[in-house]
PAZAZA-360359 format. One record per residue (C-alpha): x, y negated, z negated. Coordinates in steps of 0.25 Angstrom, whole numbers, plus 5000, padded with zeros to 4 digits. Example, Ala and Ser with C-alpha at 12.3 -4.5 7.8 and 13.67 -1.06 7.14 Angstrom:
<recs>
{x 5049 | y 5018 | z 4969};
{x 5055 | y 5004 | z 4971};
</recs>
This chain:
<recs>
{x 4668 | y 5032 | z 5256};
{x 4668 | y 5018 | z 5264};
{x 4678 | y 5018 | z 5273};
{x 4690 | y 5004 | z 5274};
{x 4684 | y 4994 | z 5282};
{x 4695 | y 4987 | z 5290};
{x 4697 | y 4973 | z 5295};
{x 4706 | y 4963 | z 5302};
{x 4707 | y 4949 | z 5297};
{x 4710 | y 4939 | z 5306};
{x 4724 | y 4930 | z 5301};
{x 4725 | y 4919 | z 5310};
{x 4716 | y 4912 | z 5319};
{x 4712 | y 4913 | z 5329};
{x 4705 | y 4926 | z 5321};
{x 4709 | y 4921 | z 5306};
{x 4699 | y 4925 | z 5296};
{x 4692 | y 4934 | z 5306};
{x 4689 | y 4947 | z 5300};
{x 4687 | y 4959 | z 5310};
{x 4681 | y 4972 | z 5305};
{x 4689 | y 4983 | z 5310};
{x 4675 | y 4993 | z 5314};
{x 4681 | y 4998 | z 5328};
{x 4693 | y 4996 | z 5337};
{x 4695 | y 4983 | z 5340};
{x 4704 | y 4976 | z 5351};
{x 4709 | y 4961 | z 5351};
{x 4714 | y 4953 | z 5362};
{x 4711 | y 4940 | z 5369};
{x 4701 | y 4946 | z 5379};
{x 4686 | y 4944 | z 5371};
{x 4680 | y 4956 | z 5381};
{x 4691 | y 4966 | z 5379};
{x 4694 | y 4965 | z 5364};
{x 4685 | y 4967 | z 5351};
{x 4691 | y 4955 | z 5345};
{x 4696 | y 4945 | z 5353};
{x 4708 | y 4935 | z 5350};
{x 4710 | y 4922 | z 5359};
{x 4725 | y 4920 | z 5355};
{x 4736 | y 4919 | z 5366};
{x 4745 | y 4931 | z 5358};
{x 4733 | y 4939 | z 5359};
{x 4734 | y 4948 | z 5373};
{x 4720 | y 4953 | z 5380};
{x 4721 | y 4966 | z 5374};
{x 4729 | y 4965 | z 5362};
{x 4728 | y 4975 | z 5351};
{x 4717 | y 4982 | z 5344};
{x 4713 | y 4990 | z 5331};
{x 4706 | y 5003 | z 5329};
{x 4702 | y 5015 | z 5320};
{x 4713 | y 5026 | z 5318};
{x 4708 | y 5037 | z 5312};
{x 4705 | y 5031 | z 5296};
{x 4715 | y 5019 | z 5299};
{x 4714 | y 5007 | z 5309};
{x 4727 | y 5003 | z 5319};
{x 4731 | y 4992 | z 5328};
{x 4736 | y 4993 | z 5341};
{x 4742 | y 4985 | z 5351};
{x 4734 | y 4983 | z 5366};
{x 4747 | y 4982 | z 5373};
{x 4749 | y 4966 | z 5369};
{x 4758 | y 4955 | z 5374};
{x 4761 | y 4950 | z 5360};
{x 4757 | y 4962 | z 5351};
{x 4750 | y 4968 | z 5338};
{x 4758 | y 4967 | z 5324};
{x 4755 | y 4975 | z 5311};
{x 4762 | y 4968 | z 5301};
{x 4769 | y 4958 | z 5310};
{x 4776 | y 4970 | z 5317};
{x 4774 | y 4974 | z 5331};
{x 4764 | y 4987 | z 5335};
{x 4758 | y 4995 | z 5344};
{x 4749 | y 5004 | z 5336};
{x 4748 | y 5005 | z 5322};
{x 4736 | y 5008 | z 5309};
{x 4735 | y 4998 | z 5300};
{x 4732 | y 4997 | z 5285};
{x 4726 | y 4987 | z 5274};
{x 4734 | y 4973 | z 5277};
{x 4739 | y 4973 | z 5290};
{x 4741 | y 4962 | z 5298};
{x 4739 | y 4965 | z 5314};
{x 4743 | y 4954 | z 5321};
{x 4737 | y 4953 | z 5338};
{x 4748 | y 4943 | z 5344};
{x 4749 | y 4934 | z 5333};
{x 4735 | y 4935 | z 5328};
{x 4733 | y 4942 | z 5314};
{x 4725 | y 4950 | z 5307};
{x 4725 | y 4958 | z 5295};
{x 4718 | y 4970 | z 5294};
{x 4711 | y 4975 | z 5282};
{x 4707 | y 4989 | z 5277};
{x 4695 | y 4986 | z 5267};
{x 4687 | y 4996 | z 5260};
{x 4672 | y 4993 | z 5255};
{x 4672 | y 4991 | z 5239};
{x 4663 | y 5004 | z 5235};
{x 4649 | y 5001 | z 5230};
{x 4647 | y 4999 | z 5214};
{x 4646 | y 5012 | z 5206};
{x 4631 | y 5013 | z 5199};
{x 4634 | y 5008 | z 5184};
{x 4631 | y 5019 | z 5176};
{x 4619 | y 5020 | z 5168};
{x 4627 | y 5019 | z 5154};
{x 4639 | y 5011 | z 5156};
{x 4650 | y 5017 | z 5145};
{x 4647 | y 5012 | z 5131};
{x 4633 | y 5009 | z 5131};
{x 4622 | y 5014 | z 5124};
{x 4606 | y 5014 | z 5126};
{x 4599 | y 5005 | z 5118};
{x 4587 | y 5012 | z 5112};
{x 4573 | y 5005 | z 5111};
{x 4566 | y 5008 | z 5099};
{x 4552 | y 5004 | z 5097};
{x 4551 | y 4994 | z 5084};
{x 4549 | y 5000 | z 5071};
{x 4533 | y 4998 | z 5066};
{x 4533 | y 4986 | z 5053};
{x 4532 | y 4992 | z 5040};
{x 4518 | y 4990 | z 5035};
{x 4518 | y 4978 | z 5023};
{x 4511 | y 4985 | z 5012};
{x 4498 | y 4975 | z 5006};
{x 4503 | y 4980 | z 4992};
{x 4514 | y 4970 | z 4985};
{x 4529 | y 4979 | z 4988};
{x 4539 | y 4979 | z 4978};
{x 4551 | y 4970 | z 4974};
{x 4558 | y 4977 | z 4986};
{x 4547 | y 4981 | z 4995};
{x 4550 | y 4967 | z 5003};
{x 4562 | y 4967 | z 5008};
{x 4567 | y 4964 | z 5022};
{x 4565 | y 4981 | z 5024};
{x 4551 | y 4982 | z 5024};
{x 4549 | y 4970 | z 5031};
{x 4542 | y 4963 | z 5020};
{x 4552 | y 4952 | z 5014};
{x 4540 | y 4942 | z 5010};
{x 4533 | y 4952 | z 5002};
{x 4547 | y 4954 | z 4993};
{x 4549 | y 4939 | z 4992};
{x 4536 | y 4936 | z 4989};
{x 4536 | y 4946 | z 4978};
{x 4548 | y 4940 | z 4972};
{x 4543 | y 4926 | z 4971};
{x 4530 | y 4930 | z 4963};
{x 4541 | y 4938 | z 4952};
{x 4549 | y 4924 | z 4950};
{x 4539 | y 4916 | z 4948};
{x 4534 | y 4925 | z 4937};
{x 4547 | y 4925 | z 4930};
{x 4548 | y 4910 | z 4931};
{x 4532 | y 4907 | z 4925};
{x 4539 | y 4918 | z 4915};
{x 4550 | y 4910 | z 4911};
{x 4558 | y 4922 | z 4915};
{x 4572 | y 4918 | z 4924};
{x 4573 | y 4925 | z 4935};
{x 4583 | y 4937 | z 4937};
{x 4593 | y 4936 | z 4951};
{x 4591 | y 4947 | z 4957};
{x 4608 | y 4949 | z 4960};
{x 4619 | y 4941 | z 4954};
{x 4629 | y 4934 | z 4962};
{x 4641 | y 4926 | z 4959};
{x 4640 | y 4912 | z 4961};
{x 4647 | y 4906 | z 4976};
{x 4663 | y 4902 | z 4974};
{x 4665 | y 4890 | z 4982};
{x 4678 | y 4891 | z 4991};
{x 4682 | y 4879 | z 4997};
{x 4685 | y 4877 | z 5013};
{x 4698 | y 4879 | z 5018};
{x 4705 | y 4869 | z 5022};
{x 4705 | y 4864 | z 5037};
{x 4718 | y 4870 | z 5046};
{x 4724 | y 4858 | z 5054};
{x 4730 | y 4863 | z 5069};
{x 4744 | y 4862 | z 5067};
{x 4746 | y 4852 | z 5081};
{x 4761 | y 4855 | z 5084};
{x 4758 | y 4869 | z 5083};
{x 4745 | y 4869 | z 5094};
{x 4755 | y 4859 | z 5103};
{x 4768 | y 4869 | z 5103};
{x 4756 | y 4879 | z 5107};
{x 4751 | y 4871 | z 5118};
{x 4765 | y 4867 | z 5123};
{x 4768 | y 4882 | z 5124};
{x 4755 | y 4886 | z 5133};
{x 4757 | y 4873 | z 5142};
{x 4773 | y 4877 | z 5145};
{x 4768 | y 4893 | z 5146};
{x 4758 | y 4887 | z 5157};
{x 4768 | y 4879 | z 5163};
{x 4780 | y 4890 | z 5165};
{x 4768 | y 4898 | z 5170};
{x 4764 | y 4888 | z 5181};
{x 4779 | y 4887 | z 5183};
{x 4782 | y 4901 | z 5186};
{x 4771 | y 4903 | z 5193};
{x 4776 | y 4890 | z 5202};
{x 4790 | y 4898 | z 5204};
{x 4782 | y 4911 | z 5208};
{x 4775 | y 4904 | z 5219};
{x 4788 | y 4898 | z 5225};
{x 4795 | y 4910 | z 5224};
{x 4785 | y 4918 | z 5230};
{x 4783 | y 4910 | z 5239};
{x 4796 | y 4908 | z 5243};
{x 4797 | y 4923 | z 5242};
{x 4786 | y 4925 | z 5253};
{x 4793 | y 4916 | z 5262};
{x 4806 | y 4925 | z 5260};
{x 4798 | y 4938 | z 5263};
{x 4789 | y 4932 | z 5274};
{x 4803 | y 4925 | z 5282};
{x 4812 | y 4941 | z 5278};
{x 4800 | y 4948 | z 5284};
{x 4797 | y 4939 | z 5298};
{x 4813 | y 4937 | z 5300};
{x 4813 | y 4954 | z 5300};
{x 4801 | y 4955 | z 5308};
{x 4806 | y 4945 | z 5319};
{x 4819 | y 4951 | z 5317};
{x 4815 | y 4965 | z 5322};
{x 4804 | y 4961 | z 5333};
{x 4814 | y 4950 | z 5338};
{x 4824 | y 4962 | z 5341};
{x 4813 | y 4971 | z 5347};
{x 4807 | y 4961 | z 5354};
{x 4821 | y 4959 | z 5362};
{x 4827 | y 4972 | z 5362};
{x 4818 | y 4983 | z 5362};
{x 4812 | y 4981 | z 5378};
{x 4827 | y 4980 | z 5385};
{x 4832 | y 4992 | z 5393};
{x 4846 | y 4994 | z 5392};
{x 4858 | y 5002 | z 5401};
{x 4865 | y 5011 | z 5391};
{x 4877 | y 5004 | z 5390};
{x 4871 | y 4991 | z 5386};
{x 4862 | y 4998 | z 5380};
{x 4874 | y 5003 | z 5371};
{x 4879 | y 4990 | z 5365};
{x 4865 | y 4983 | z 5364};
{x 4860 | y 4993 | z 5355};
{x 4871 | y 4994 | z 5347};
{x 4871 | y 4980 | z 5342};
{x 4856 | y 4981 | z 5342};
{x 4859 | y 4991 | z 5331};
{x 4868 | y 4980 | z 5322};
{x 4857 | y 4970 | z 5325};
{x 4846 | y 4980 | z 5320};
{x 4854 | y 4986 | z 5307};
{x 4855 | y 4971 | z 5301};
{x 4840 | y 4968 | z 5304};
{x 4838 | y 4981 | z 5295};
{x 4848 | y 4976 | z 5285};
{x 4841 | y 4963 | z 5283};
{x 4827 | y 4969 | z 5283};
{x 4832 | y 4980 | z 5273};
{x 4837 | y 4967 | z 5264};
{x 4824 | y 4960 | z 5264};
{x 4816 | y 4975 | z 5261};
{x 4825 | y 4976 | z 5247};
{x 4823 | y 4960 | z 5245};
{x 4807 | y 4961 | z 5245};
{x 4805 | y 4976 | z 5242};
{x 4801 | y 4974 | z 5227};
{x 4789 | y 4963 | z 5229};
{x 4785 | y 4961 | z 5243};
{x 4781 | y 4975 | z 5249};
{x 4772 | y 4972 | z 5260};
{x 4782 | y 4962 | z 5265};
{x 4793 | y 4973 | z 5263};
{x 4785 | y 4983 | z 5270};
{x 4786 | y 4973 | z 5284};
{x 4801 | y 4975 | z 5280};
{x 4801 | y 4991 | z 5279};
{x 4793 | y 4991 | z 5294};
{x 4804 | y 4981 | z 5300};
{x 4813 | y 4989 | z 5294};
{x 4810 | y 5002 | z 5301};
{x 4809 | y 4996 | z 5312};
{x 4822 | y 4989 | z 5313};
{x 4829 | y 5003 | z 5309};
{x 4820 | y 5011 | z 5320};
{x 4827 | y 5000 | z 5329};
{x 4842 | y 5003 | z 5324};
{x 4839 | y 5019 | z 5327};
{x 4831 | y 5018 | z 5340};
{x 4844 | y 5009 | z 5345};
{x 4856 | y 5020 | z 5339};
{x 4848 | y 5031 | z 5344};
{x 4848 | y 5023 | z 5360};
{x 4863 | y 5022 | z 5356};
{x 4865 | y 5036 | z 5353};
{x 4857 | y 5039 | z 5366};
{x 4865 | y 5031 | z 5375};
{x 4880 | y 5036 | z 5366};
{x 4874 | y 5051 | z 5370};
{x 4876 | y 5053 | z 5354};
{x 4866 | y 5063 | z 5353};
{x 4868 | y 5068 | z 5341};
{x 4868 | y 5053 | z 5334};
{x 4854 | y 5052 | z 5340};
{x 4849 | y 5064 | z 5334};
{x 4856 | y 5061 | z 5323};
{x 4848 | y 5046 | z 5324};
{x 4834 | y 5052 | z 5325};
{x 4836 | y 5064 | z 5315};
{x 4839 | y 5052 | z 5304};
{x 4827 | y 5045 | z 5308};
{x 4817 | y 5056 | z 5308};
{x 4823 | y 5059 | z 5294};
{x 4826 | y 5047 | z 5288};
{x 4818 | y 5036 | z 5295};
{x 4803 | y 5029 | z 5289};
{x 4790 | y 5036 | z 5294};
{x 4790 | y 5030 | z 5307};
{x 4802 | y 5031 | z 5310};
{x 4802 | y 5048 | z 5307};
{x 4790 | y 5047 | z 5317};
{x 4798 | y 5041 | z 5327};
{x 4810 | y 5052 | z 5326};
{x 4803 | y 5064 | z 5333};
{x 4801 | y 5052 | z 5347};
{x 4814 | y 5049 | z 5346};
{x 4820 | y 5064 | z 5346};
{x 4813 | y 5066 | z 5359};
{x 4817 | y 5054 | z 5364};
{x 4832 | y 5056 | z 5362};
{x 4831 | y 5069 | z 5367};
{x 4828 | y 5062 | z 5380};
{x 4837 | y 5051 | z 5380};
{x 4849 | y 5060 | z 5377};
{x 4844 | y 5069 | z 5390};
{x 4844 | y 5055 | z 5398};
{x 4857 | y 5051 | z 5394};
{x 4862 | y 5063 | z 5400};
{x 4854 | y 5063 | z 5411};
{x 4850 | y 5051 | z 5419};
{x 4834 | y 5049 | z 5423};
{x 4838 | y 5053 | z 5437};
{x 4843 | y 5067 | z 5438};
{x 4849 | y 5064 | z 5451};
{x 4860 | y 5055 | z 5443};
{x 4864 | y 5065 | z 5435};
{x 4877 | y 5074 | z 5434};
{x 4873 | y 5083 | z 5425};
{x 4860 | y 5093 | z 5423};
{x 4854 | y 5095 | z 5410};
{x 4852 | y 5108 | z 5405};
{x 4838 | y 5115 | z 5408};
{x 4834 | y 5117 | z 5393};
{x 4837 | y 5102 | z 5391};
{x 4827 | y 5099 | z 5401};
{x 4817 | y 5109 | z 5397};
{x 4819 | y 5103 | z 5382};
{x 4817 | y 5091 | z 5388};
{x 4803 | y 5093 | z 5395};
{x 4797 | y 5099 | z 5382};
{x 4802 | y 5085 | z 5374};
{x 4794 | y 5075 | z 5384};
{x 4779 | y 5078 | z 5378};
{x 4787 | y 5078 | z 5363};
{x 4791 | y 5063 | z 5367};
{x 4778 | y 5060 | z 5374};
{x 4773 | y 5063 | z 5361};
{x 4782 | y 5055 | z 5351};
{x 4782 | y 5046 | z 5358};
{x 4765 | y 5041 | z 5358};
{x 4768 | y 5045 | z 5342};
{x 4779 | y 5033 | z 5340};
{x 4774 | y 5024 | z 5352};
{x 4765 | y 5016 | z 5342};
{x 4775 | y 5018 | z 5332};
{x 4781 | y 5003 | z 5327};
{x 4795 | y 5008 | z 5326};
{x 4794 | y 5012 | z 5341};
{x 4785 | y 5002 | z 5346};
{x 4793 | y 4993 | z 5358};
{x 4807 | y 4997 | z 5355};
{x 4816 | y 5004 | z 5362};
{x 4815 | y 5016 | z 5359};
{x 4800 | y 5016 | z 5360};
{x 4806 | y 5012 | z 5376};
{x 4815 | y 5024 | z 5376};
{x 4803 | y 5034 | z 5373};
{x 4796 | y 5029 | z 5384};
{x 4806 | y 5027 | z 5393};
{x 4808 | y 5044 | z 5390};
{x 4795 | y 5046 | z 5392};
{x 4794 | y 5040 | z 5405};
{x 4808 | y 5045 | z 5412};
{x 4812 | y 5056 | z 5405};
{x 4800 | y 5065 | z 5410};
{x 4805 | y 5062 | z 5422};
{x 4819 | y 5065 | z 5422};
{x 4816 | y 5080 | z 5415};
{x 4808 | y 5083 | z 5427};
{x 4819 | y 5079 | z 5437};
{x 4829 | y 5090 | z 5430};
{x 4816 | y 5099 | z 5428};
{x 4816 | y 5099 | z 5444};
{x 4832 | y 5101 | z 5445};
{x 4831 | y 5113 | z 5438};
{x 4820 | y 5118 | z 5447};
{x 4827 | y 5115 | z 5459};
{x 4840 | y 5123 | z 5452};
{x 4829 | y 5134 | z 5449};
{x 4823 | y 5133 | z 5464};
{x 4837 | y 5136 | z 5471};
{x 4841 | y 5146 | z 5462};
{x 4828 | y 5154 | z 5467};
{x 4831 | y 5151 | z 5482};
{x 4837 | y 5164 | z 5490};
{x 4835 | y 5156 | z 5505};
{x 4850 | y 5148 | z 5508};
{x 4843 | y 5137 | z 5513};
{x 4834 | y 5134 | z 5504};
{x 4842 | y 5135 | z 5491};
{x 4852 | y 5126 | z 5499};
{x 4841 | y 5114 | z 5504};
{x 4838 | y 5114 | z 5488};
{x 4853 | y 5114 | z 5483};
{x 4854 | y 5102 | z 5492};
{x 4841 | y 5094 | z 5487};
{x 4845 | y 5097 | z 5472};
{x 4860 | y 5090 | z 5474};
{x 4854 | y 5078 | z 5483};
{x 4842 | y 5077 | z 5470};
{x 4855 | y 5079 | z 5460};
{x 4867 | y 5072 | z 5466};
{x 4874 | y 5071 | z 5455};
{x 4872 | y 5084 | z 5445};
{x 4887 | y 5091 | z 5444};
{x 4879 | y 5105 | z 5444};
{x 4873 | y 5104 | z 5459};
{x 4884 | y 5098 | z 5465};
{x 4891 | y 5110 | z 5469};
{x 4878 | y 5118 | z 5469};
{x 4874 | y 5128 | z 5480};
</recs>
């Protein structure tokens, strides 16, 4: 079996018309001694993107660009790729293609269906023409010997005629009937110009339906193209200028909120346009469907903040369970990243990243919980990070911001409870009072020490 051969077409210059065969990884940037395929455009960085195999399919990745890699005019990081994509370095396009090697002829077959060998046969031999007069019928076109016959037949009559005799027909036939001709049809003129009226107007309301069909496509493909670019730079624009700001909790508070109304009519409008063009235009409804998702991934990462920051813990769960259940593919990937993340955010809302400014200790099998849940988010986390709900949002910044701190912080009341674990073992006075003393000045605030001796 031949395998797919795949290639990227270029769609704008400086690479349009430019066909590169995909036989290896290949990188692309500006710098021609770092890059397999180099690209002197000012949006394109040094080291910009690159594709390469991925087991049976090929993907695209981004190289950490200023201005980014697109699939389909969205925004990734990593991602495969199928027949009729459009990967777009900065702003220069490509399409790739997936084509597969047409196989070899089959060998026709050596009777095609319904025929029949024709069979040579070698020529009969002449009969032999006897030197001996034939008979009145040994002449005939059978034997091969016609002259003999007629010959035979002119020597008889003129025997009857020196005889006086008349000569006998051989067959009697009835003497030819004369029929004249028929008489010539004439074309009947109006007839053949109603006919010919009827064909030129059929041609004509053809042309002119076919005229009204091209406008309205046309204008129909305007309509589609301007719903689908208004979503997209609907989504990115709010991305673009809200997903990287880093807010106190109670600013925080109102700006997601209204964030949320901002978001659920975006969703109502792209929801619209899905239903207006689902019946004709599916790969343009499709682009919808993925803005879509997106849009609604945005609403749930910003009520689950919300629900974080109201300490409504049983709304968030209630948030995440609905989207492992009821949410698209990707987002049911994202749900078990998001369970461990909550389960940290919660723990940090109740207990600051520095231990020393708390009032309160949490309990030791929250904490033991807790250390068994960090390699559970390490893990989800490299799962979704390529994931192009996740990619350079918030929530993605609330995953590695947990990864980063909250270690951390499990280690500092790890250590409490040693200290806790140290002075109930210490029998000297001395020595289970210098350590009482260091545990409140490392805790200044926690209720549980303050009297503790």
């Amino acid at each position: 079996m031949s395998s797919a051969v795949a290639k990227l077409i270029g769609q704008k210059e400086p690479v349009k018309d430019q066909e590169i065969l995909c036989s290896g990884p290949i990188t692309f940037g500006r710098d021609p001694t770092a890059n397999s395929f180099p690209i002197n455009h000012p949006s394109i960085s040094r080291k910009h993107g690159r594709i390469f195999q991925d087991g049976s399919a090929w993907s695209v990745e981004d190289l950490g660009s200023s201005n980014g890699t697109y699939l389909n005019e969205v925004r990734i990081q990593k991602v495969r790729l199928k027949d009729g994509d459009v990967v777009r370095f900065g702003d220069v396009p490509f399409k790739f293609n997936m084509a597969r090697p047409e196989p070899p002829p089959q060998q026709l077959k050596a009777t095609a269906p319904g025929f029949e060998p024709t069979l040579m046969m070698a020529a009969a031999e002449k009969p032999r023409v006897d030197a001996s007069p034939p008979s009145d019928f040994e002449g005939t076109v059978f034997g091969g010997q016609a002259p003999v016959f007629f010959a035979n037949q002119m020597q008889r009559d003129q025997a009857q005629q020196a005889a006086g005799a008349p000569r006998v027909a051989q067959a009697d036939s009835p003497a030819p009937v004369y029929a004249p001709p028929p008489p010539p049809q004439v074309p009947n003129v109006f007839l053949l110009k109603i006919k010919a009226f009827a064909v030129i107007a059929f041609l004509f309301s053809l042309l002119a339906i076919g005229v009204i069909w091209l406008i309205y496509s046309s204008g129909k493909e305007r309509e589609v193209k301007e719903a689908i670019r208004s979503s997209r730079a609907g989504v990115e624009d709010f991305v673009s200028n809200n997903e990287t700001r880093v807010l106190q909790a109670d600013v925080r508070i109102a700006t997601f909120q209204n964030e949320v109304g901002i978001l659920e009519k975006m969703l109502g409008e792209v929801k619209e346009k899905i239903e207006k063009f689902n019946a004709s235009r599916k790969e343009e409804v499709d682009q919808l469907k993925t803005l879509k998702e997106r849009v609604e991934f945005l609403i749930f990462e910003r009520k689950l903040v919300l629900k974080v920051d109201e300490d409504d813990r049983e709304g968030a769960d209630r948030l995440v369970q609905e989207m492992a259940v009821n949410g698209t593919e990707d987002q049911k990937t994202i749900a078990p990243l998001a369970k461990e993340l909550l389960r940290f955010q919660q723990f940090r809302k109740n207990f600051p990243l520095k231990p020393s400014q708390s009032q309160k200790t949490p309990e030791r099998k929250e904490i033991d919980a807790l250390t068994a849940s960090l390699p559970v988010l390490k893990s989800q986390y490299e799962k979704c990070v390529n994931n192009q709900l996740v990619f350079n949002t918030h929530f993605a910044l609330m995953a590695q911001d947990s990864i980063d701190n909250d270690e951390a912080l499990i280690r500092l009341w790890k250590k409490y409870y040693e200290n806790l674990d140290e002075i109930a073992k210490t029998t000297d006075a001395d020595q289970r009072k210098a350590l009482v003393e260091k545990l409140k000045k490392d805790y200044p605030n926690l209720d549980s020490i303050k009297n503790f001796k």
